[in-house]
N, C-alpha and C positions, 0 to 999 in steps of 0.2 A: 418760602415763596420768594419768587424775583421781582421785581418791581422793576419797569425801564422808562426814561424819559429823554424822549428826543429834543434836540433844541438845533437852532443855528438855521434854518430856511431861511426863504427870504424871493426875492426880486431880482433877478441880475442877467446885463445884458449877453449876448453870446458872446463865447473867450474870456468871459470872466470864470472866476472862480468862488465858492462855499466852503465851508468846512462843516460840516454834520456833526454835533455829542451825541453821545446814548450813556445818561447816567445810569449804572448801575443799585438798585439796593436791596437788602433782604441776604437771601441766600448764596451771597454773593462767589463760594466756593463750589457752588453745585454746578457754574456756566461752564461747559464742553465747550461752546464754540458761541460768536457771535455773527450778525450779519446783517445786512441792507438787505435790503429790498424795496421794491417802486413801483408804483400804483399808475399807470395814467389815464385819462379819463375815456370810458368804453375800453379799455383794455382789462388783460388779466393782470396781479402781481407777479414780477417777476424778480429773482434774483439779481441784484447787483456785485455783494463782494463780500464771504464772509470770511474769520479769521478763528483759528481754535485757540485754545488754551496755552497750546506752546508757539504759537507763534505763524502757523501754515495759513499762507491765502489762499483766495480763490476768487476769480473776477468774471463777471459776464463778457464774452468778446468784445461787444459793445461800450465798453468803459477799458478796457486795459491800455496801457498806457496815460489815461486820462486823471481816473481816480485811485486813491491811496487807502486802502482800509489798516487802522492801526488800532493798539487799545495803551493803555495806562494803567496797571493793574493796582497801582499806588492808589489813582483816583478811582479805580471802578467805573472807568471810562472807555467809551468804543469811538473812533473815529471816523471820518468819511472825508478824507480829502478830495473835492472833487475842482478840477483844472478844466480849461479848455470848453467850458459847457457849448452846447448846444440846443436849440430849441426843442428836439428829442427827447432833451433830458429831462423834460420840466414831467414834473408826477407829485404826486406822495410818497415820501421817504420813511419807512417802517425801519425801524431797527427790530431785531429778534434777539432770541439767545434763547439755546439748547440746554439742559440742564441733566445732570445726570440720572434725576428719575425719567426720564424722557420726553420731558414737557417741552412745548415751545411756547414760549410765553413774547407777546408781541408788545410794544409800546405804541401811542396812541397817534404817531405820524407827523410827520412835519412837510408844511410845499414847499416843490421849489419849482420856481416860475423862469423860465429863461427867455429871455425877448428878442427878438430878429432884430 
């Protein structure tokens, strides 16, 4: 089983910038791909930017150019460089990760609040 935990939310005004972990542990060889995703309040979750195993991203319109999705495979770590914020951007921040028996296993979220 994979176990994830998010870290790194926080407070910060528009044009600043975050950087998002997603530790990995457990089954740590089973993760196909990892990913964001973002919660805001009365909305659905939607995709932000996920990254597979060897390396391929993939960004929602709405963040490209803004945010960085990277991982660490030494640390069992997923990143989320996010630049440029905007009030938009403020949610709950889900890290995922797909696993080769087909599971998606979610970690438990982190805010992020961006202020006008």
């Amino acid at each position: 089983q994979v176990q994830l935990v998010e870290s790194g939310g926080g407070l910060v005004q528009t044009g600043g910038s975050l950087r998002l972990s997603c530790a990995a542990s457990g089954s740590i060889s089973s993760i196909l791909s990892t990913g964001w995703y973002r919660q805001a309040p009365g909305k659905q979750r939607e995709l932000v930017a996920t990254i597979t195993s060897s390396g391929t991203t993939n960004y929602a319109d709405s963040v490209k150019g803004r945010f960085t999705i990277s991982r660490d495979n030494a640390k069992n770590t997923a990143y989320l460089q996010m630049n440029s914020l905007i009030p938009e951007d403020t949610a709950v921040y889900y890290c995922n990760a797909y696993t080769i028996l087909h599971r998606l296993i979610w970690g438990q979220g982190t805010q992020v609040t961006v202020s006008s």
